[in-house]
BAMAR-249747 format. One line per 10 residues: their letters; for each residue x, y, z of C-alpha. Coordinates in nm, 3 decimals, padded with zeros to 5 digits, always signed. Example, Ala and Ser with C-alpha at 12.3 -4.5 7.8 and 13.67 -1.06 7.14 Angstrom:
BEGIN
as = +01.230 -00.450 +00.780 | +01.367 -00.106 +00.714
END
This chain:
BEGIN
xxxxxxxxxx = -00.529 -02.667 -02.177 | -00.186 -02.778 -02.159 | -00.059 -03.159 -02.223 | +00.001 -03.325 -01.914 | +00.281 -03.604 -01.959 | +00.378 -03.850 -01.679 | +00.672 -03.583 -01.670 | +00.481 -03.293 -01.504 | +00.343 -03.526 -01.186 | +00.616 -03.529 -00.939
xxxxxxxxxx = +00.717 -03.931 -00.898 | +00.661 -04.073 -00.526 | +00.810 -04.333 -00.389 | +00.740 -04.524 -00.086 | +01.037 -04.769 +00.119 | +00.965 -04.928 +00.445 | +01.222 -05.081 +00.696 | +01.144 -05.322 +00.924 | +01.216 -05.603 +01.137 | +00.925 -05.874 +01.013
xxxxxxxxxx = +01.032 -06.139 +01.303 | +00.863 -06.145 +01.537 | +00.878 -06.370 +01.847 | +00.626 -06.639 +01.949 | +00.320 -06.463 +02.180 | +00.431 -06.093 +02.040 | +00.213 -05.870 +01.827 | +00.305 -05.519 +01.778 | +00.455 -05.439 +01.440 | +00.693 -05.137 +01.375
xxxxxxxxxx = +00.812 -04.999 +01.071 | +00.980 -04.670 +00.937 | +00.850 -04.560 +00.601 | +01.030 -04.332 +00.376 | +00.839 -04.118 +00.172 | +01.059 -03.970 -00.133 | +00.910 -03.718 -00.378 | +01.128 -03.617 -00.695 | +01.147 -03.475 -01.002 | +00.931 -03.187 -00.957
xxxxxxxxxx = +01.009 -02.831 -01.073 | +00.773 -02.777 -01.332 | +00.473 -02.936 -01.157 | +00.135 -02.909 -01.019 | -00.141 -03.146 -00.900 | -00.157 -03.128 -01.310 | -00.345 -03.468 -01.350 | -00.602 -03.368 -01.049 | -00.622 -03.017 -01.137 | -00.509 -02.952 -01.524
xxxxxxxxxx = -00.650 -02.647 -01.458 | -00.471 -02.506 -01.138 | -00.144 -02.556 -01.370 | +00.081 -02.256 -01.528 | +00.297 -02.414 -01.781 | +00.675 -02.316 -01.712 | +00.581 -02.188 -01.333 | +00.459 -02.477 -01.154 | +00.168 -02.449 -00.978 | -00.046 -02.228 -00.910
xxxxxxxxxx = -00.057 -02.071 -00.574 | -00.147 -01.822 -00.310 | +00.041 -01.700 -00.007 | -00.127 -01.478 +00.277 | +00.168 -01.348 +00.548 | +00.010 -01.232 +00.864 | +00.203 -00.977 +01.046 | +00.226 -00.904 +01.407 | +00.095 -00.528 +01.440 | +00.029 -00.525 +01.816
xxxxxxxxxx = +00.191 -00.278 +02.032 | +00.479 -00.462 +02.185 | +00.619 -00.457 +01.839 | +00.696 -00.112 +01.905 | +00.984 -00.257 +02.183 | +01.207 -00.211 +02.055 | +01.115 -00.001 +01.786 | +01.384 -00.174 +01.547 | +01.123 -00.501 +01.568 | +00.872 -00.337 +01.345
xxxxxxxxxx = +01.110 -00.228 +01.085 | +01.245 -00.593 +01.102 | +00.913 -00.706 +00.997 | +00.815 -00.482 +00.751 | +01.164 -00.517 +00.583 | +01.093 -00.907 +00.626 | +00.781 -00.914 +00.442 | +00.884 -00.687 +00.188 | +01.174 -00.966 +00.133 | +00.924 -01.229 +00.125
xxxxxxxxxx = +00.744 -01.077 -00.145 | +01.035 -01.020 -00.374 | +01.090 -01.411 -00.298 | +00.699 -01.411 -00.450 | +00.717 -01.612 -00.836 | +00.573 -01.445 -01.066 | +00.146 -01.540 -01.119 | +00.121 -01.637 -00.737 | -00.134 -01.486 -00.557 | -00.071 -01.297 -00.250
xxxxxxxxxx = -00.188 -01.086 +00.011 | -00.049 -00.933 +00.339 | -00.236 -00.904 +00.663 | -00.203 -00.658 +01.028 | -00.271 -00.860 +01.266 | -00.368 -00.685 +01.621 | -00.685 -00.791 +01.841 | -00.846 -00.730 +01.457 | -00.766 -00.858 +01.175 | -00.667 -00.611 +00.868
xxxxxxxxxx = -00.610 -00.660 +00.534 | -00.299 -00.415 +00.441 | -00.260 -00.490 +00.064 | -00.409 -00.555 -00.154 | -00.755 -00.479 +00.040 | -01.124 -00.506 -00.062 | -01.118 -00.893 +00.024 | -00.926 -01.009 -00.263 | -00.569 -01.132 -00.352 | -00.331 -00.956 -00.535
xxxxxxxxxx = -00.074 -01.136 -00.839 | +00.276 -01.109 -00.785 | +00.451 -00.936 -01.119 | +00.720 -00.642 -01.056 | +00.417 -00.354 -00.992 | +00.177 -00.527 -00.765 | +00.531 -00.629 -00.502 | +00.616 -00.289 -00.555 | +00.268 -00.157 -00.451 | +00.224 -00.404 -00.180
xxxxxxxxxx = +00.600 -00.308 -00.032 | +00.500 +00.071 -00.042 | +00.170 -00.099 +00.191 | +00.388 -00.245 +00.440 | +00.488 +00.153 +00.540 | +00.189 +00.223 +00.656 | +00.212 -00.084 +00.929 | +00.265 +00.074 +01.250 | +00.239 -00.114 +01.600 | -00.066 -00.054 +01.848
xxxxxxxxxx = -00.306 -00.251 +02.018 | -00.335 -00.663 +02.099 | -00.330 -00.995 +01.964 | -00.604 -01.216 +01.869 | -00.472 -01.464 +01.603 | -00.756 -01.679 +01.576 | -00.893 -01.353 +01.372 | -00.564 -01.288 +01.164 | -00.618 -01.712 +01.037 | -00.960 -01.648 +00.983
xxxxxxxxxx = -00.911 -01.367 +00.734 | -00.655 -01.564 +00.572 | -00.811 -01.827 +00.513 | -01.110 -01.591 +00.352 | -00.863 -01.466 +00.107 | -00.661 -01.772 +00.013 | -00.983 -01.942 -00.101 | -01.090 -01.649 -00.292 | -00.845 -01.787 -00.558 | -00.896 -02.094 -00.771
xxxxxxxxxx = -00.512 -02.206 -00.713 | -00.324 -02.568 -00.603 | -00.105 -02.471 -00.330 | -00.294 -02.213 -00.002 | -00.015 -02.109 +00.216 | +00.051 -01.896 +00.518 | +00.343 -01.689 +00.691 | +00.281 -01.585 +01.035 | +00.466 -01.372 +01.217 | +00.397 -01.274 +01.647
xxxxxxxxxx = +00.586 -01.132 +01.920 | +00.361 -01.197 +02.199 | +00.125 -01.414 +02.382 | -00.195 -01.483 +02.229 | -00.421 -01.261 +02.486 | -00.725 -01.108 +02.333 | -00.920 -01.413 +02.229 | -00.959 -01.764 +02.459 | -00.766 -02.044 +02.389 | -01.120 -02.222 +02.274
xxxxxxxxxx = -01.109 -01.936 +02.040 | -00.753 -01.988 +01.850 | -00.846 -02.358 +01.891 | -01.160 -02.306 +01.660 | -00.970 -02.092 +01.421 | -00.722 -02.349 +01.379 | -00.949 -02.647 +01.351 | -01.176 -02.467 +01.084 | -00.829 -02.372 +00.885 | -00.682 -02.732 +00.892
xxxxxxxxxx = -00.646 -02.883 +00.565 | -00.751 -02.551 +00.378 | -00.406 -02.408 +00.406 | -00.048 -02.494 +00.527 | +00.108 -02.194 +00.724 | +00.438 -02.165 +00.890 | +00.433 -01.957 +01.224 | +00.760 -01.744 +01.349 | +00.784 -01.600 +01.712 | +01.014 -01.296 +01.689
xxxxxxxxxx = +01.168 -01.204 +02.050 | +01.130 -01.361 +02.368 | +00.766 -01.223 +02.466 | +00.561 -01.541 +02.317 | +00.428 -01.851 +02.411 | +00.622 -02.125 +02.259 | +00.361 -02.370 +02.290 | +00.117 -02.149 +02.115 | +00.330 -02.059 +01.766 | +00.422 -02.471 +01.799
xxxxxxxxxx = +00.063 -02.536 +01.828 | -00.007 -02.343 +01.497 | +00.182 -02.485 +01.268 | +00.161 -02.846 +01.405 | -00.260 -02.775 +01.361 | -00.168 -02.638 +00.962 | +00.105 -02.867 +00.886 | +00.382 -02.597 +00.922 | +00.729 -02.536 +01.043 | +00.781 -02.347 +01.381
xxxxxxxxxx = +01.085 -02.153 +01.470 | +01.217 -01.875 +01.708 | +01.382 -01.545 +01.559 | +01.495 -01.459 +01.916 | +01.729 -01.158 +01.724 | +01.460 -00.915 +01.515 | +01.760 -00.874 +01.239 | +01.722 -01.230 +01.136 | +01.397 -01.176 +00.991 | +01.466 -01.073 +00.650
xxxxxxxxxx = +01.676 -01.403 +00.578 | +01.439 -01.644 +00.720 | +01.085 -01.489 +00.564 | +01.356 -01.522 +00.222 | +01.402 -01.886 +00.315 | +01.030 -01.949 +00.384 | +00.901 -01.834 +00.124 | +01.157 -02.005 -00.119 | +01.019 -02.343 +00.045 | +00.669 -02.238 -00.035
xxxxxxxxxx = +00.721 -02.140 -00.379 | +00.917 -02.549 -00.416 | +00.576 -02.683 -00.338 | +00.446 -02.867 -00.597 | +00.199 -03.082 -00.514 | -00.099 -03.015 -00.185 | -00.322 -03.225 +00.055 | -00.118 -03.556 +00.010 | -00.215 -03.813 +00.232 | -00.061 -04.180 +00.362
xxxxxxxxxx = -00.347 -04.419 +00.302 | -00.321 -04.718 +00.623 | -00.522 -05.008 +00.514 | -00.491 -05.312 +00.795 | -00.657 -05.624 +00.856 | -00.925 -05.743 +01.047 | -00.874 -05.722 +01.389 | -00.550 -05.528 +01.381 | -00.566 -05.206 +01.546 | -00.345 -04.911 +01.473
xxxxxxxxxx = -00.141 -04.762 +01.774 | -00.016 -04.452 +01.643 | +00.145 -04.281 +01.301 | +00.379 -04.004 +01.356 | +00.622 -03.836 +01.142 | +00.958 -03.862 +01.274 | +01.178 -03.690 +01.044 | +01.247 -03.379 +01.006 | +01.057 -03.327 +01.267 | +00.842 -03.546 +01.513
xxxxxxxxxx = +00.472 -03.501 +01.477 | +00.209 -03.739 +01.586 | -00.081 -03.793 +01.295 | -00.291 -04.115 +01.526 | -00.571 -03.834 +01.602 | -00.570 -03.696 +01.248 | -00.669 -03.985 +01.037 | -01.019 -04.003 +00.846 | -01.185 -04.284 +00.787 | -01.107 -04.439 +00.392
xxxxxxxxxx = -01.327 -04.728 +00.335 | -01.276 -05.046 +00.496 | -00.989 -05.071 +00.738 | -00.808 -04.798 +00.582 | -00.776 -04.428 +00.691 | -00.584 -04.134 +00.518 | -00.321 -03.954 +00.718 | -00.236 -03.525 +00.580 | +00.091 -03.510 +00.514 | +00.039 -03.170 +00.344
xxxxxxxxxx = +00.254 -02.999 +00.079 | +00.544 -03.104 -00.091 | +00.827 -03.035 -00.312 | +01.103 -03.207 -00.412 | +01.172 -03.398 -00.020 | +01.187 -03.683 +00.181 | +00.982 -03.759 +00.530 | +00.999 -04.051 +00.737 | +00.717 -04.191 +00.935 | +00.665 -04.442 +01.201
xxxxxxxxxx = +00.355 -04.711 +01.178 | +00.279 -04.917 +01.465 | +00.055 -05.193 +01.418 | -00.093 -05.436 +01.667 | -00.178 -05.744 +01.507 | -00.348 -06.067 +01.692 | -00.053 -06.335 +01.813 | -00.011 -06.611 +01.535 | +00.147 -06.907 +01.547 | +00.531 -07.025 +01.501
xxxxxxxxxx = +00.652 -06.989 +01.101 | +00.292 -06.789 +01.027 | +00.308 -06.496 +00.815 | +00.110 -06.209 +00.737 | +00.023 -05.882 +00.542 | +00.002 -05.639 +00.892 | -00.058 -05.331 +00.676 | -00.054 -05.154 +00.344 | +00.048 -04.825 +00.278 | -00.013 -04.588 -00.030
xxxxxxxxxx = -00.006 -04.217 -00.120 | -00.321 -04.070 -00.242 | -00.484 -03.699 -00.318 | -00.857 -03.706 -00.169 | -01.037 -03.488 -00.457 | -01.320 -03.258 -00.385 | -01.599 -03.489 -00.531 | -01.487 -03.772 -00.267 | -01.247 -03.960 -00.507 | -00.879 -03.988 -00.479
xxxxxxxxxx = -00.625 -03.932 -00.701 | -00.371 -04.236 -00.649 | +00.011 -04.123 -00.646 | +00.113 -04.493 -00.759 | +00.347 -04.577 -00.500 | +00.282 -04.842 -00.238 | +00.490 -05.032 +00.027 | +00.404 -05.344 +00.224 | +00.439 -05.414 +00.642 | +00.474 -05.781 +00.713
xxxxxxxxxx = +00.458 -06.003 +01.022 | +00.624 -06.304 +01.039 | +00.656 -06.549 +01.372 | +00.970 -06.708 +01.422 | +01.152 -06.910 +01.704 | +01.473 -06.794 +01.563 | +01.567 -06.576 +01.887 | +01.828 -06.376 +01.683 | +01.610 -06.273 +01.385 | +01.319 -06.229 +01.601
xxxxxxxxxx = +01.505 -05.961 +01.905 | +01.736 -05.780 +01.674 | +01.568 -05.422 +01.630 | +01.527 -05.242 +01.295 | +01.814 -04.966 +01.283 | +01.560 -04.712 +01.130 | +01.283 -04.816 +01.409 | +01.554 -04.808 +01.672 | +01.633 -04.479 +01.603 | +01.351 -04.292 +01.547
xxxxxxxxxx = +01.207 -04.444 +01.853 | +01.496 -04.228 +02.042 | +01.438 -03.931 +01.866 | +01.055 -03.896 +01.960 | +01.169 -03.998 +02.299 | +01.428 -03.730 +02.280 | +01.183 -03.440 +02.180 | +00.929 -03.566 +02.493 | +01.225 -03.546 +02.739 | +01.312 -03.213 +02.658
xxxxxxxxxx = +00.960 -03.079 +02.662 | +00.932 -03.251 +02.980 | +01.205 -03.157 +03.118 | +01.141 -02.783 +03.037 | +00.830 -02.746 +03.172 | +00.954 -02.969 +03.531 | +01.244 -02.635 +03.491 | +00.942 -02.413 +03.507 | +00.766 -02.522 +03.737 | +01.070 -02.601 +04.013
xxxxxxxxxx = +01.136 -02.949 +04.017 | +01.533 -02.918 +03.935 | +01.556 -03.295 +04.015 | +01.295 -03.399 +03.782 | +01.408 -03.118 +03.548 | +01.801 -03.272 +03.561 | +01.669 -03.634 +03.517 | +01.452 -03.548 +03.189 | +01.750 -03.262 +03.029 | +02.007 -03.574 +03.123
xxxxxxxxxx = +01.816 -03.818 +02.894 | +01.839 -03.566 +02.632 | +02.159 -03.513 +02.653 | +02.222 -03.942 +02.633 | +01.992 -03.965 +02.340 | +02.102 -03.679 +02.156 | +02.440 -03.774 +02.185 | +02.414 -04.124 +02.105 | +02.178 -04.088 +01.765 | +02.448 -03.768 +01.659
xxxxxxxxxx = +02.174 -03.505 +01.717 | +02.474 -03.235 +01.704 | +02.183 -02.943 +01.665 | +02.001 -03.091 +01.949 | +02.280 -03.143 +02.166 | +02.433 -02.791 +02.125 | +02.062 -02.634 +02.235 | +02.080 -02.845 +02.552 | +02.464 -02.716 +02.619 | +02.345 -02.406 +02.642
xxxxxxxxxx = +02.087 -02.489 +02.917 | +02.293 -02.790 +03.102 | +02.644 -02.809 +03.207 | +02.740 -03.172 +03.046 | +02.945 -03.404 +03.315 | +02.909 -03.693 +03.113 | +02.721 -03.697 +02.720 | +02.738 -04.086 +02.759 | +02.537 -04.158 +03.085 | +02.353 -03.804 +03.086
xxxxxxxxxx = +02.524 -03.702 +03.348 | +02.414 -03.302 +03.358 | +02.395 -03.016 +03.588 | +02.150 -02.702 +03.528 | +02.265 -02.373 +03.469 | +02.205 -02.157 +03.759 | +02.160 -01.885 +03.444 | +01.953 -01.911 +03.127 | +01.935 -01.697 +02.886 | +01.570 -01.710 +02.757
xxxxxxxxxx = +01.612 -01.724 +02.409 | +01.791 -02.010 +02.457 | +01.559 -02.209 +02.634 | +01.296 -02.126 +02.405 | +01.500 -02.187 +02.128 | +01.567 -02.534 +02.264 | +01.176 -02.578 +02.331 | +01.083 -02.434 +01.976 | +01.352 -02.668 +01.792 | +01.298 -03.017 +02.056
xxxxxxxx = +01.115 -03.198 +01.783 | +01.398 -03.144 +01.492 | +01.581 -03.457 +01.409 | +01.839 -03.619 +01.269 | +01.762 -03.913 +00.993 | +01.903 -04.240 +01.033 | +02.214 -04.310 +00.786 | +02.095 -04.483 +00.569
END
């Protein structure tokens, strides 16, 4: 068994910004919380897991990429080559020890290599073997990927490894299982594995691939152009194979009587974790934040304390980073940061919003309005639709969202960044609204 110095555990740091004051009959506390990891490279969840550890390589881990094999991936017929050629790049992107398999997903779920309900290890003759597989993936029938998550999940658990994650690839709508079907698939998958989901096209349901890999703590993005493939599964994968450490989560502990209005992530993306929390022991509840590497997230606590009096101070929450083990234990990641409430007549100290809070509250606010203002597009209420696209345009503008406010360019004419002044294209292209739908919850951080 190898020796497992402090040097192998990735070091986690917690920082919270806040305004404390807190004027006289108020009591809802806000604070951003930065949660660094560093130092990683050679790391696994050694000290949890000594075992799941491969000196020199990190940690172990398996990777299951689901592939769109339904029929539509036939038009054009460039679209299937794009995937196969895709794949194949994601498995030379494959470290050496990892386990992996690849899986054709139509209305069934098949396993295309390496078969017989097992995974495969990545050296140079099992990628070879697996990219001479991905010839014999050919496009027919329809789409059920509640099944294709199902099987993955079978096969990723078949190995004794650290990190589970998933690639999923679809070009189409979702249409040969019910929504209560995919819905199940995803809620019995959550917290077993991570998986990032890719709509190639124009032909899918944004909402849908979103919906994925918000459930499996995922990234979500559109490939509208088939030849982009190859370079994105490459960067995926690379990202996977940085993951050092799974199944973190941000311990809450409050006091009594406090109540917790939400936890989201807010950077890089917005994501809302209030409905995901388990129950820790008293007052406290865990939060997944998933996988990590070598990164930094932000996340937004709102507390609701009870109203104190003038020059009172208190301890509104506590925040920590632990890894819930499998016997019911945690493993504690030693970092820790501190929400306080303080009551003050000091009108200055007690109005002046938090720069972090400030701005993080207009980029969640800046991912609703374009979602809303999206679907008000589809469904025919141009006013409504301007209104919403125009308050993206203000907030995007004013917190430097260039990304963001280059998406929306392409969907509004901008009068007027400043006031939000917009008109609507009489002509969309649709890969750029979905684009813009797919990419609304993408921020900017706050400079520091």
């Amino acid at each position: 068994m190898a020796n497992f110095s402090k040097s192998n555990v990735p070091q986690f740091s917690v920082d919270v910004y806040q305004n404390e004051y807190l004027p006289e009959g108020a009591g809802e506390v806000n604070a951003i919380v930065t949660v660094t990891a560093t130092g990683g490279g050679t790391i696994g969840s050694a000290v949890a897991a000594p075992h799941l550890y491969s000196p020199g390589q990190g940690p172990s881990a398996a990777v299951a990429v689901m592939v769109d094999c339904s029929g539509s991936m036939d038009y054009p017929p460039t679209k299937m080559r794009n995937a196969r050629d895709a794949t194949a790049a994601a498995i030379d992107t494959l470290r050496d020890g990892v386990h992996f398999a690849v899986i054709g997903g139509t209305h069934v779920a098949k396993e295309v290599y390496p078969g017989g309900g097992r995974v495969a290890v990545a050296d140079a003759a099992t990628r070879e073997q697996a990219k001479q597989a991905l010839r014999s993936l050919s496009a027919g029938g329809g789409t059920a990927i509640g099944t294709w998550l199902k099987l993955a999940d079978r096969l990723l658990s078949s190995a004794d490894v650290a990190i589970r994650h998933g690639i999923l690839l679809t070009d189409g709508r979702n249409e040969h299982e019910s929504p209560q079907d995919l819905k199940a698939a995803l809620e019995a998958c959550a917290g077993r594995f991570t998986c990032d989901a890719r709509g190639v096209g124009t032909d899918w349901e944004v909402k849908e691939v979103t919906g994925i890999a918000s459930a499996l703590l995922g990234t979500a993005d559109i490939v509208a152009d088939p030849a982009g493939l190859a370079a994105d599964f490459t960067r995926m994968m690379e990202t996977a194979m940085g993951k050092e450490v799974a199944d973190v989560s941000l311990r809450l502990w409050t006091p009594v009587d406090t109540t917790v209005k939400f936890v989201k992530q807010v950077a890089p993306t917005v994501e809302d974790l209030t409905g995901r929390r388990t129950e820790a022991g008293p007052r406290a509840g865990d939060y997944p934040l998933g996988s990590w590497g070598d990164e930094s997230r932000d996340y937004h606590v709102c507390v609701e304390v009870p109203v104190a009096n003038i020059g009172q101070e208190m301890l509104a929450g506590r925040i920590s980073l632990v890894i819930p083990q499998p016997d019911g234990s945690v493993q504690n990641l030693g970092a820790q940061g501190l929400v306080r409430a303080v009551w003050t007549d000091d009108m200055v100290a007690s109005t002046s919003i938090n720069p972090q809070v400030a701005h993080y509250t207009g980029q969640a606010e800046l991912a609703q309005v374009i979602q809303q203002g999206l679907d008000l597009r589809k469904s025919g209420d141009m006013d409504g639709a301007t209104a919403k696209l125009g308050r993206a345009v203000q907030l995007a503008s004013a917190s430097g969202n260039a990304d963001t406010a280059k998406l929306l360019a392409k969907v509004v004419d901008v009068v007027d960044a400043a006031t939000g002044t917009v008109r609507l294209k009489a002509k969309v292209a649709e890969a750029d609204e979905m684009t813009l739908e797919t990419r609304s919850t993408k921020t900017v951080r706050v400079k520091k």
